[in-house]
PABA-108640 format. One record per residue (C-alpha): residue number from 1; x, y, z; chain. Coordinates in Angstrom, 1 decimal, always signed. Example, Ala and Ser with C-alpha at 12.3 -4.5 7.8 and 13.67 -1.06 7.14 Angstrom:
REM residues 2
{resi:1	px:+12.3	py:-4.5	pz:+7.8	chain:A}
{resi:2	px:+13.7	py:-1.1	pz:+7.1	chain:A}
REM end
This chain:
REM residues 333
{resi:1	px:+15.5	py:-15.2	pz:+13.4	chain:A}
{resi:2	px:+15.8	py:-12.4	pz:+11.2	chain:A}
{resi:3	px:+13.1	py:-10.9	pz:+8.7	chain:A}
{resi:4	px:+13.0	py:-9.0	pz:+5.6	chain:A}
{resi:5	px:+9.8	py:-7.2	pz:+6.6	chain:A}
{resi:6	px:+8.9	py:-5.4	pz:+9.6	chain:A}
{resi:7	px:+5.8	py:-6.4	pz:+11.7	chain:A}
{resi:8	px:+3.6	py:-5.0	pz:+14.2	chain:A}
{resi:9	px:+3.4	py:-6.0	pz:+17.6	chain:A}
{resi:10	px:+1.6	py:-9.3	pz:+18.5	chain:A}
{resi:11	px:-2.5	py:-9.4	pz:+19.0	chain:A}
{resi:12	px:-4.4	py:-10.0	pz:+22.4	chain:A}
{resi:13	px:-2.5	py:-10.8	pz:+24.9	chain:A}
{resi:14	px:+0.3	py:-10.5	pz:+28.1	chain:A}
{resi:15	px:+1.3	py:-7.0	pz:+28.2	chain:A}
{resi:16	px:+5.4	py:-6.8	pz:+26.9	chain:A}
{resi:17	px:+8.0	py:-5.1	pz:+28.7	chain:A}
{resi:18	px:+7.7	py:-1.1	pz:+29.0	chain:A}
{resi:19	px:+6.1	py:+0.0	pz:+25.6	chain:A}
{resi:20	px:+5.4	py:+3.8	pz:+24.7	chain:A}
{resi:21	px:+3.2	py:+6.0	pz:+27.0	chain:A}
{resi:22	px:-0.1	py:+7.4	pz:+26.1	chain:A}
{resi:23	px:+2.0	py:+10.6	pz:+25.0	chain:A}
{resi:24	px:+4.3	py:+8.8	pz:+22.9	chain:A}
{resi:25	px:+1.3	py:+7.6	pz:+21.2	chain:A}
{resi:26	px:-0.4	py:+10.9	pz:+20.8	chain:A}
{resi:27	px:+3.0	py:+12.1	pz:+19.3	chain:A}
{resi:28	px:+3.1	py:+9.4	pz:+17.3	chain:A}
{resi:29	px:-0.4	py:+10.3	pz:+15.9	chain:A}
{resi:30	px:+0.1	py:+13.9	pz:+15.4	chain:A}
{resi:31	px:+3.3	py:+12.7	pz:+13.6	chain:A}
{resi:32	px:+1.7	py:+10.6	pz:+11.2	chain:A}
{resi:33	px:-0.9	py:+13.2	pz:+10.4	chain:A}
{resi:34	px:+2.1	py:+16.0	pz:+9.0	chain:A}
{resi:35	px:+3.3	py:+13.5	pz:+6.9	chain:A}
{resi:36	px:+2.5	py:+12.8	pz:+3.3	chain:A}
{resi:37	px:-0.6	py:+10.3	pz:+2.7	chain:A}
{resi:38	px:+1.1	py:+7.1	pz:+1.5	chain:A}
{resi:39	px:-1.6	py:+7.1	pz:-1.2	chain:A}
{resi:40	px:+0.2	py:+10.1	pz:-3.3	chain:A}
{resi:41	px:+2.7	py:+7.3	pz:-3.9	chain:A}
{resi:42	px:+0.7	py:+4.3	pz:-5.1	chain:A}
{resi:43	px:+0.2	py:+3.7	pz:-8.6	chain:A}
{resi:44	px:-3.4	py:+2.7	pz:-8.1	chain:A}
{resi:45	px:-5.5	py:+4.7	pz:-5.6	chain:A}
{resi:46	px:-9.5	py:+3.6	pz:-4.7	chain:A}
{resi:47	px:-10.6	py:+6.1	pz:-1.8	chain:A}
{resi:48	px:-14.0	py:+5.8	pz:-0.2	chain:A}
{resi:49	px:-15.0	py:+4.1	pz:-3.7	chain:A}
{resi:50	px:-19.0	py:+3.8	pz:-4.5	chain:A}
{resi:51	px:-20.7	py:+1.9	pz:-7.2	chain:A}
{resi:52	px:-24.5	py:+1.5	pz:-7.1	chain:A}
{resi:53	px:-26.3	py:-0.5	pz:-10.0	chain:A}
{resi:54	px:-30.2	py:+0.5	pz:-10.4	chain:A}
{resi:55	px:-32.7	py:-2.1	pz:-12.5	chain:A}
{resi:56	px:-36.3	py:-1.6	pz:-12.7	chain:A}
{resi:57	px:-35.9	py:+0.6	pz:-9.6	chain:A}
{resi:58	px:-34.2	py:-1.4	pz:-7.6	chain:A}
{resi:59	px:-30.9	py:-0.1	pz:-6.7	chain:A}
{resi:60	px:-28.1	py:-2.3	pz:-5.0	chain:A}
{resi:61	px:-24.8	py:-1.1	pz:-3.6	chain:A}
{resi:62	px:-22.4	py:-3.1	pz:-5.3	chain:A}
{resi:63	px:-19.0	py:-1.0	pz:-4.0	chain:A}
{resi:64	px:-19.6	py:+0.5	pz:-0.3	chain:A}
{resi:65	px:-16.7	py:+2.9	pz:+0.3	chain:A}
{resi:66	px:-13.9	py:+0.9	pz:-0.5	chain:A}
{resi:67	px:-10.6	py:+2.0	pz:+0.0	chain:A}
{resi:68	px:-7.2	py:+0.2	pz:-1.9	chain:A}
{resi:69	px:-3.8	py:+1.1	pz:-1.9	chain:A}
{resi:70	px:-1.2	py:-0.7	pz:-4.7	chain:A}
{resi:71	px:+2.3	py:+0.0	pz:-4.9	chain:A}
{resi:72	px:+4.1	py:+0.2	pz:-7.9	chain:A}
{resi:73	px:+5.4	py:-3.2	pz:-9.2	chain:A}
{resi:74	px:+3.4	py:-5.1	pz:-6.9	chain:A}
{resi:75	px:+2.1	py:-8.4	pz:-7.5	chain:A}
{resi:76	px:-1.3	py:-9.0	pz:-5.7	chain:A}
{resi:77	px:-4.8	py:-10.5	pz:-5.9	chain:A}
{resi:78	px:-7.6	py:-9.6	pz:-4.7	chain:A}
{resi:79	px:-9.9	py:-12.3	pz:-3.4	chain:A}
{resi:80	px:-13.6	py:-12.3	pz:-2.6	chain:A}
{resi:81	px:-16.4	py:-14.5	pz:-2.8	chain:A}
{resi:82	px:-19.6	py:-14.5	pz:-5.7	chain:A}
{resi:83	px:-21.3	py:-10.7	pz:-4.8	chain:A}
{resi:84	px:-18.3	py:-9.2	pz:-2.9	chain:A}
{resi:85	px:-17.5	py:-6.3	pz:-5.7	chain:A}
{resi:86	px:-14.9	py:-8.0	pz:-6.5	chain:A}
{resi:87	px:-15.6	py:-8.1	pz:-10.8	chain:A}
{resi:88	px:-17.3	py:-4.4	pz:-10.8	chain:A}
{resi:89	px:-14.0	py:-3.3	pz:-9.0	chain:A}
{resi:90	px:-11.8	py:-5.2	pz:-11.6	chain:A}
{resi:91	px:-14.1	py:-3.3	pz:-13.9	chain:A}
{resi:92	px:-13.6	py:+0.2	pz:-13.0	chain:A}
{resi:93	px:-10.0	py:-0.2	pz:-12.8	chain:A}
{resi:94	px:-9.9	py:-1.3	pz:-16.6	chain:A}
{resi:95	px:-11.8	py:+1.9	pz:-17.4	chain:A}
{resi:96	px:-15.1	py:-0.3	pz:-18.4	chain:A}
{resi:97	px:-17.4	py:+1.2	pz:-15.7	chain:A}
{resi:98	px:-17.5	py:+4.2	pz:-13.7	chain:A}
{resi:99	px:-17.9	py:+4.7	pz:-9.9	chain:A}
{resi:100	px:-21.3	py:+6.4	pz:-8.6	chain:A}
{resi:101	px:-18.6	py:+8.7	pz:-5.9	chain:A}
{resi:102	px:-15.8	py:+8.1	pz:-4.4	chain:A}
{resi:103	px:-12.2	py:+8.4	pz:-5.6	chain:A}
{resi:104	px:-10.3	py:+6.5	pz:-7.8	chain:A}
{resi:105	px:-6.9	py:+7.3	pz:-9.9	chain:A}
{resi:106	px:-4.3	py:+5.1	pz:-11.8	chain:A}
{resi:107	px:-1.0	py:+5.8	pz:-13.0	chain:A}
{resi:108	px:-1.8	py:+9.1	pz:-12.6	chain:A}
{resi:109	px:-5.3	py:+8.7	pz:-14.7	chain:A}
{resi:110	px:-8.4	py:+10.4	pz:-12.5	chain:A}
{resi:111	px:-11.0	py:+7.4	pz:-13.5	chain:A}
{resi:112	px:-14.1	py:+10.0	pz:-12.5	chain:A}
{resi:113	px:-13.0	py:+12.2	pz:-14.6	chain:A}
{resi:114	px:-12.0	py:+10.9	pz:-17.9	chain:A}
{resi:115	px:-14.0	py:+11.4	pz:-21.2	chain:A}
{resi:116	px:-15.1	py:+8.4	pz:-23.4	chain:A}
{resi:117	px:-11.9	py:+9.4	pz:-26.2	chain:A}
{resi:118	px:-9.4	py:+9.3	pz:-22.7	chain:A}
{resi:119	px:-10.5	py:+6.3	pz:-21.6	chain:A}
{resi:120	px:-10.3	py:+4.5	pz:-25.0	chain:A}
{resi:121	px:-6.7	py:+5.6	pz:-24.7	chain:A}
{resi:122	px:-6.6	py:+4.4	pz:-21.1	chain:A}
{resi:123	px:-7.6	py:+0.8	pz:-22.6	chain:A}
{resi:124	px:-5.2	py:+1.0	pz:-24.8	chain:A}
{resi:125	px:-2.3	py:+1.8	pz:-23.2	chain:A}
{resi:126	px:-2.0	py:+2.1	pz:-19.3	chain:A}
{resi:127	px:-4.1	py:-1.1	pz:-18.5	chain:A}
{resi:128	px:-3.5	py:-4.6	pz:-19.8	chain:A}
{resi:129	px:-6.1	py:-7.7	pz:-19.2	chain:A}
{resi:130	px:-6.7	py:-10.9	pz:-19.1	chain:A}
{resi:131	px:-9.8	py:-12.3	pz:-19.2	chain:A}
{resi:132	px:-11.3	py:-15.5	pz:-17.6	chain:A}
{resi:133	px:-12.2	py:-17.4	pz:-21.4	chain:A}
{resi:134	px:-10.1	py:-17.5	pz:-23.4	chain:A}
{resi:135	px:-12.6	py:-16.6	pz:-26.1	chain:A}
{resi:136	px:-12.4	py:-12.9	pz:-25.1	chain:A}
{resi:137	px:-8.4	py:-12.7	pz:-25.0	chain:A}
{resi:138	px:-7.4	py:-13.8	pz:-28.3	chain:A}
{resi:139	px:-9.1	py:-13.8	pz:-31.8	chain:A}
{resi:140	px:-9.2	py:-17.3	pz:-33.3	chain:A}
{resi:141	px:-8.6	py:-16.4	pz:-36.7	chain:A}
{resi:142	px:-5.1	py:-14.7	pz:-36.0	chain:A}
{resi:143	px:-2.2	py:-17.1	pz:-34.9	chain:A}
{resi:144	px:-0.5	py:-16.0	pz:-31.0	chain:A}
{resi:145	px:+2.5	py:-13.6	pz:-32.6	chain:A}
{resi:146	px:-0.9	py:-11.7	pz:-34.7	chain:A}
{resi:147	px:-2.9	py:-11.5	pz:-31.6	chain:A}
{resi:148	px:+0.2	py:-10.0	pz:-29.8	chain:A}
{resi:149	px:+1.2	py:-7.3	pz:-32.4	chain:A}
{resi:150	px:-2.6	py:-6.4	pz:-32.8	chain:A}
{resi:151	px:-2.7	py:-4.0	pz:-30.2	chain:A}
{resi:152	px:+0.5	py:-2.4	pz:-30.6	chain:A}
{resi:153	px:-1.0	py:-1.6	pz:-34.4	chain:A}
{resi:154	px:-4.5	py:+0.0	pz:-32.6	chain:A}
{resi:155	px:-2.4	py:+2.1	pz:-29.9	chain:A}
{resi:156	px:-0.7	py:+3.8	pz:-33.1	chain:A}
{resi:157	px:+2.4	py:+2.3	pz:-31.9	chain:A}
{resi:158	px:+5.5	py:+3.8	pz:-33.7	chain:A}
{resi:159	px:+7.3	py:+0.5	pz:-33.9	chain:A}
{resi:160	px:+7.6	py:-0.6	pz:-37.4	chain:A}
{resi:161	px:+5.9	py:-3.7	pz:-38.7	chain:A}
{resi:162	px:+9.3	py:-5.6	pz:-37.4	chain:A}
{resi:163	px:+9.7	py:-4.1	pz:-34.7	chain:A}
{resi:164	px:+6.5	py:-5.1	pz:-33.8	chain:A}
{resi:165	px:+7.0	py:-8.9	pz:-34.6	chain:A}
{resi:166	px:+9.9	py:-8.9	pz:-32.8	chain:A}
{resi:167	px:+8.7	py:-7.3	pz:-29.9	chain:A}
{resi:168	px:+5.5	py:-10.5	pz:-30.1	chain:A}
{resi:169	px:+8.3	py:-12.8	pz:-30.3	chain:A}
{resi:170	px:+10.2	py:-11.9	pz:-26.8	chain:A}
{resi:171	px:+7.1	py:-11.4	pz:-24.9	chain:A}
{resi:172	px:+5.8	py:-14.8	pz:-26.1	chain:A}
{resi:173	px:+9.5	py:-16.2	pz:-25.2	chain:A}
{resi:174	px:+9.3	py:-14.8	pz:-22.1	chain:A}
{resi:175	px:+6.3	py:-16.2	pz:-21.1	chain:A}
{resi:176	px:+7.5	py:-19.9	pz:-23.1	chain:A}
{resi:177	px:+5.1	py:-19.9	pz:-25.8	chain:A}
{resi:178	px:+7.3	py:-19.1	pz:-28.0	chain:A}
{resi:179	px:+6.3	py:-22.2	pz:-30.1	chain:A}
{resi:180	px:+2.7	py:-21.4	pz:-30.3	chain:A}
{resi:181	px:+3.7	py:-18.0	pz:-32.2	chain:A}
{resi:182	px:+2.6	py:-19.7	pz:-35.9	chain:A}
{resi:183	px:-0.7	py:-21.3	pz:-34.0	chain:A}
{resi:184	px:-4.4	py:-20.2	pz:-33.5	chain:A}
{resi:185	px:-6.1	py:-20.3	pz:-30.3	chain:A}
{resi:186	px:-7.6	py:-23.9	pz:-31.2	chain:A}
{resi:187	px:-4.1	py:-25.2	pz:-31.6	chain:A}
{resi:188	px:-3.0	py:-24.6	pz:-28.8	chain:A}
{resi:189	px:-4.1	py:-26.0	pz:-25.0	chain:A}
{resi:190	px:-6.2	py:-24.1	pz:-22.4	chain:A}
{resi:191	px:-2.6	py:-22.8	pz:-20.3	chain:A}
{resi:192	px:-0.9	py:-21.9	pz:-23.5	chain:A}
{resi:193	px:-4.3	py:-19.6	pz:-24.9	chain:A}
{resi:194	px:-3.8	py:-18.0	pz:-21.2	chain:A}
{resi:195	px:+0.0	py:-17.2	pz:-21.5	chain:A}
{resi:196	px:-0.3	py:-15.8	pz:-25.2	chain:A}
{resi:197	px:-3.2	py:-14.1	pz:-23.7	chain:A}
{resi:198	px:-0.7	py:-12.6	pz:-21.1	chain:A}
{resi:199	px:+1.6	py:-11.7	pz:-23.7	chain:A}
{resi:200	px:-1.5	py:-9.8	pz:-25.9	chain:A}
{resi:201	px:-2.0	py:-8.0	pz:-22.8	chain:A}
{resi:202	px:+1.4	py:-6.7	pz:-22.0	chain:A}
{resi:203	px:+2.1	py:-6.1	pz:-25.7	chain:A}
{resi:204	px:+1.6	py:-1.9	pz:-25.7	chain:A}
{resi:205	px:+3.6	py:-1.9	pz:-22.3	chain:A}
{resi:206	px:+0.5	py:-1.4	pz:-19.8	chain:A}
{resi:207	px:+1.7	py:+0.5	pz:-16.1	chain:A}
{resi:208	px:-1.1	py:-2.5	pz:-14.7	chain:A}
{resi:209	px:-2.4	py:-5.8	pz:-15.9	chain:A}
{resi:210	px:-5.2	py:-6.5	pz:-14.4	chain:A}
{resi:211	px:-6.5	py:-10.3	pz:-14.7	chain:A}
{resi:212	px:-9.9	py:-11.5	pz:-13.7	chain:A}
{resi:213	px:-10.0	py:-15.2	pz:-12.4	chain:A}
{resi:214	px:-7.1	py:-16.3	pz:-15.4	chain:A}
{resi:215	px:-7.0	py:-19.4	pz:-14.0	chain:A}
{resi:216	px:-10.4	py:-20.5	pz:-13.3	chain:A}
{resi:217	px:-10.9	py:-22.7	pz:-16.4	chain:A}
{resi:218	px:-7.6	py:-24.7	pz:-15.6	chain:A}
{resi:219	px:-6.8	py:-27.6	pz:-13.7	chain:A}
{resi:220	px:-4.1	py:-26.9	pz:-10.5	chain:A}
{resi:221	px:-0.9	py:-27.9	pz:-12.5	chain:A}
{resi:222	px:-1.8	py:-25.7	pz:-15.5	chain:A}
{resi:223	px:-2.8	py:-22.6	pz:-12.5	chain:A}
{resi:224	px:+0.5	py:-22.7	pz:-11.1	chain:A}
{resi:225	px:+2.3	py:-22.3	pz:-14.7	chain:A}
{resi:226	px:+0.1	py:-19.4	pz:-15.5	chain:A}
{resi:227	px:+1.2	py:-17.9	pz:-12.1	chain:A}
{resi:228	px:+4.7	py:-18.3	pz:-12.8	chain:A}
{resi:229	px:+3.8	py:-16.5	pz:-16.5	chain:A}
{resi:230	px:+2.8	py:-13.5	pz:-14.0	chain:A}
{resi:231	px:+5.2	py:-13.7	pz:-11.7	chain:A}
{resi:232	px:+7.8	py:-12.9	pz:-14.8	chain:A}
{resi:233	px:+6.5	py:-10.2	pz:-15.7	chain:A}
{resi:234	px:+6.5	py:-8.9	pz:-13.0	chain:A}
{resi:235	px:+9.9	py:-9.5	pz:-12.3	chain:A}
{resi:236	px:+11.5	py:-9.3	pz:-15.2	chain:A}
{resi:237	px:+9.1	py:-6.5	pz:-17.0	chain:A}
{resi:238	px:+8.4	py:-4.5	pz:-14.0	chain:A}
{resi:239	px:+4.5	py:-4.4	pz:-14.5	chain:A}
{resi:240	px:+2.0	py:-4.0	pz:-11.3	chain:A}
{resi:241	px:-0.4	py:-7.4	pz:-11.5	chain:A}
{resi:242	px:-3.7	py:-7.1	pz:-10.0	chain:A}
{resi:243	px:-5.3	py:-10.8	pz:-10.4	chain:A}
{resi:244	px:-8.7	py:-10.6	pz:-9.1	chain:A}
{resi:245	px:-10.2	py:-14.3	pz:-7.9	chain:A}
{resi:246	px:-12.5	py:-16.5	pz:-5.6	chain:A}
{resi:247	px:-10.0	py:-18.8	pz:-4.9	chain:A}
{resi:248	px:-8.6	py:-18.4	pz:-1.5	chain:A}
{resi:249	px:-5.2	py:-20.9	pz:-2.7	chain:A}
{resi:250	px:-4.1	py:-17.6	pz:-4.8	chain:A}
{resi:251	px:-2.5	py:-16.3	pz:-1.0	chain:A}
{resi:252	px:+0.3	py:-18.4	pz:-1.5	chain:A}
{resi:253	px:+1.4	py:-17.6	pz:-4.8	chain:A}
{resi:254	px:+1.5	py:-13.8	pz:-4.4	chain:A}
{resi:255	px:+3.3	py:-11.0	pz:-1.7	chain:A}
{resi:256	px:-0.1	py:-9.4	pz:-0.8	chain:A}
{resi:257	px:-3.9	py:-10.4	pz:-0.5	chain:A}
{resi:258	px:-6.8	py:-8.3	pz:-0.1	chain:A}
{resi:259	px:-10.0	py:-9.6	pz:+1.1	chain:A}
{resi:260	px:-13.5	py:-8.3	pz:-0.2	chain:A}
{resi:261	px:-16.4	py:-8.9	pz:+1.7	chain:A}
{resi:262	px:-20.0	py:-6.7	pz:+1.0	chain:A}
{resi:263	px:-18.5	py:-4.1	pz:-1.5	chain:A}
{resi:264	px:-14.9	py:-3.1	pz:+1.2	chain:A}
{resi:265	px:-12.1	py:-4.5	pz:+1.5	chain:A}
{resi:266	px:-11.7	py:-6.1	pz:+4.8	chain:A}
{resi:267	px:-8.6	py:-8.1	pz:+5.6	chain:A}
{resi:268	px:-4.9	py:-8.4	pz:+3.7	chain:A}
{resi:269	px:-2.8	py:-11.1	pz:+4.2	chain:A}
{resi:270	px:+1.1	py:-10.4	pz:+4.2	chain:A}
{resi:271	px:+3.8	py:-13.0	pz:+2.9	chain:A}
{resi:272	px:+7.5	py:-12.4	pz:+4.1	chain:A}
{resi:273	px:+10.5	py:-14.2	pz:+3.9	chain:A}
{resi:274	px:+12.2	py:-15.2	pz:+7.7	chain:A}
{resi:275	px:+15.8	py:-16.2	pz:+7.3	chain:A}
{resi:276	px:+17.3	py:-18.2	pz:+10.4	chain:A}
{resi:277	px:+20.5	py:-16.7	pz:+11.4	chain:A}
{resi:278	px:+22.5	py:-19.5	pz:+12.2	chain:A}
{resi:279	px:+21.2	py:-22.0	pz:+9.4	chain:A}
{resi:280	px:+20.6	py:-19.5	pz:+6.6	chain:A}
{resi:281	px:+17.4	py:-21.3	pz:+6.2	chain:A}
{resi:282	px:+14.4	py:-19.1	pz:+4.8	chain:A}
{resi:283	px:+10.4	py:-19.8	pz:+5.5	chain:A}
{resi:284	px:+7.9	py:-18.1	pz:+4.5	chain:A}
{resi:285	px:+5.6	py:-16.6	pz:+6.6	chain:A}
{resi:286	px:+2.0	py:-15.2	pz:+6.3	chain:A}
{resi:287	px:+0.5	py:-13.0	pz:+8.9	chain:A}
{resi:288	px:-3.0	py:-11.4	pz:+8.2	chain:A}
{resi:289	px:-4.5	py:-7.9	pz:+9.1	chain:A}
{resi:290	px:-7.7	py:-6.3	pz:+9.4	chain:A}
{resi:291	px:-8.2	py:-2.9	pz:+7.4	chain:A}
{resi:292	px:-9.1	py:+0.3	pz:+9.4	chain:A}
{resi:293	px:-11.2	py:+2.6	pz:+7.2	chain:A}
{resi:294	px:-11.3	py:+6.1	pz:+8.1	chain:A}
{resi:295	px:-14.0	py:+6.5	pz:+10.7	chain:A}
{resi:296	px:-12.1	py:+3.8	pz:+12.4	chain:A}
{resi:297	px:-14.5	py:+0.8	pz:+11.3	chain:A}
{resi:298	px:-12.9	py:-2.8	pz:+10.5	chain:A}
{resi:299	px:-14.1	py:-5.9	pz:+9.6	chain:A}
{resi:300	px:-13.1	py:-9.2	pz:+11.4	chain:A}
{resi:301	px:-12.6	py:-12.5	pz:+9.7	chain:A}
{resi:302	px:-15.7	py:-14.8	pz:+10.0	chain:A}
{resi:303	px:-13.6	py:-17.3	pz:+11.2	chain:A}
{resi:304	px:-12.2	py:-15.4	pz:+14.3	chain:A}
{resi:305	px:-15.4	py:-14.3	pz:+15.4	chain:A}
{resi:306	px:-17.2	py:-17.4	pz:+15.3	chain:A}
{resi:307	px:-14.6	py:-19.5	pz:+17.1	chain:A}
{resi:308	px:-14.9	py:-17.1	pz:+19.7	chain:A}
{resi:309	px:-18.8	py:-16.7	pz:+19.7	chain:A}
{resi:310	px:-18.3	py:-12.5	pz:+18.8	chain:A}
{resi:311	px:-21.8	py:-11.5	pz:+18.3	chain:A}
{resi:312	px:-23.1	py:-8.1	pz:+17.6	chain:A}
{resi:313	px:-20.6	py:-6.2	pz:+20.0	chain:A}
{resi:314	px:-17.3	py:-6.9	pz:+21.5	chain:A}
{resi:315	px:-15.0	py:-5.5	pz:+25.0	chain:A}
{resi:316	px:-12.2	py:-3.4	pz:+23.8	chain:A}
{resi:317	px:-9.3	py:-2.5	pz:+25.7	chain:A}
{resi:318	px:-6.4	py:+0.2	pz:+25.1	chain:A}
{resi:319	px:-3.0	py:-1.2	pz:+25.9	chain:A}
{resi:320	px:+0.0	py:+1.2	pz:+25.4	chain:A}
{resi:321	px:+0.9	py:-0.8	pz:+22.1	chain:A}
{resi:322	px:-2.2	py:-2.4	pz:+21.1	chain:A}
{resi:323	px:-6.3	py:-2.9	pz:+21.5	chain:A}
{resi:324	px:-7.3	py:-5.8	pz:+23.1	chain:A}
{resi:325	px:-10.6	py:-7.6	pz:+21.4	chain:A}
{resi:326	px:-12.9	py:-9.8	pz:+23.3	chain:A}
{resi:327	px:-16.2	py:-11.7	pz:+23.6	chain:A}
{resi:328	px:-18.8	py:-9.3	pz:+25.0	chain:A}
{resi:329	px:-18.9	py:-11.1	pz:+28.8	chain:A}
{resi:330	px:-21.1	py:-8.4	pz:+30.1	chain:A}
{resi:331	px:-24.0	py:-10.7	pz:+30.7	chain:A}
{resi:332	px:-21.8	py:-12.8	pz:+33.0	chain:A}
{resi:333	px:-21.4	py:-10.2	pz:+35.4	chain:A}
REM end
């Protein structure tokens, strides 16, 4: 078997044949630590990120240090449960909140930083988004090519009226609502609002569309045309998608999938392509992984510790090419 992505070694388990010494390793560390922080390349950046909400004195940590890296022209989701920080994330990405501390930068924007007539531009034109209802994506007394050009005509864009229009039409082609464009939003069904509403948000040419649960409202067959909608433009247009959900299904129709559990992001899940040499055959293939913040701490998946009965502290071992994790047994001895 062959792969199109590179892995690391396997988890627990029989030590391999001869792997690097302890001073390959520290090499290795040293290394990594003179080279550029991958993090000057991403298009979005969230370093050590913070957000605490206060009511009536109360204050709760929505956000607690939460680190994200997101290439450009990635397609991803972000999946976490009701509470995780998953929305207020979402929401200080689209430049509608502001962290408490902590970094956060996209396409090149410093989101601490910018003043309320920055930001409005921000909106405008960096970020696209597509909201949950309908109701908030598209105005109901425009037909789908108005709602599309409106936002190129508020960015000041210096397309003329028709280059405007036809700049509605393609996206809304693109996307195969290309009949809708002489329909309002109550003509038109629940998965056709969502891919107009797709088209709105890539009108002005956003670096990043961020969406925020775009399928939640739609049945599975009508989910899986609106991810193809954002698999487009991704492909064809080039755009980063960040689709923020609940729904753990979302894995399989992206590359990458970040898990966000009590305000950090805790696991990713990587999908790659395996190709069988002989046959030509491809499979895809998800492996998942555990994020290591910067004091070392990571959070394991629920569902490994409790089939193994992992409870308030684990045995750790240092092998020359990975850690070994196990049940605490100490009590046995």
């Amino acid at each position: 078997m062959t792969t199109t992505d590179s892995v690391g070694p396997a988890g627990p388990g029989p030590t391999g044949p001869a792997g690097p010494s302890f001073a390959d390793l520290a090499q290795r560390a040293a290394d990594r630590r003179d080279r550029p922080a991958y993090g000057h390349d991403a298009l979005i950046t969230c370093d050590r990120l913070v957000r605490i909400f206060s009511t009536d004195g109360v204050e709760v940590q929505a956000l607690q240090g939460l680190d994200l890296l997101v290439r450009e022209g990635e397609l991803m989701a972000l999946v976490g449960a009701s509470g995780s920080g998953k929305s207020t994330l979402m929401n200080i990405l689209a430049g509608l909140d502001t962290p408490t501390a902590g970094a956060a930068r996209v396409a090149g924007h410093d989101l601490l930083t910018m003043g309320a007539k920055d930001r409005l531009g921000y909106r405008r034109e960096t970020v696209g988004f597509v909201w949950q209802q309908t109701a908030r994506n598209l105005l109901p007394y425009l037909t789908a090519a108005q709602n599309v050009t409106l936002p190129m005509q508020l960015g000041g864009s210096r397309k003329g009226r028709r280059a405007q229009a036809q700049r509605a039409l393609e996206l809304l082609e693109l996307l195969e609502v290309a009949e809708c464009r002489g329909r309002r939003p109550f003509q038109m069904s629940g998965g056709q609002q969502q891919r107009v509403a797709i088209a709105v948000a890539l009108a002005n040419d956003p670096a990043v569309l961020l969406a925020d649960e775009p399928t939640g409202e739609l049945d599975s067959h009508t989910a899986e045309q609106i991810f193809a909608a954002f698999r487009t433009a991704n492909e064809r247009l080039g755009t980063t998608i960040v689709i923020v959900t609940h729904d753990q299904a979302v894995a399989g129709e992206v590359r990458r999938t970040v898990a966000i559990r009590d305000g950090r992001t805790s696991t990713e899940v990587l999908r790659r392509t395996e190709v069988d040499a002989t046959t030509g055959h491809e499979t895809v293939v998800a492996r998942e992984y555990a994020m290591l913040d910067r004091a070392g701490r990571l959070q394991l998946p629920a569902e490994y510790t409790e089939a193994l009965g992992m409870r308030d502290r684990v045995a750790l071992e240092l092998e020359p090419d990975h850690i070994g994790v196990w049940p605490d047994d100490s009590e046995h001895h």
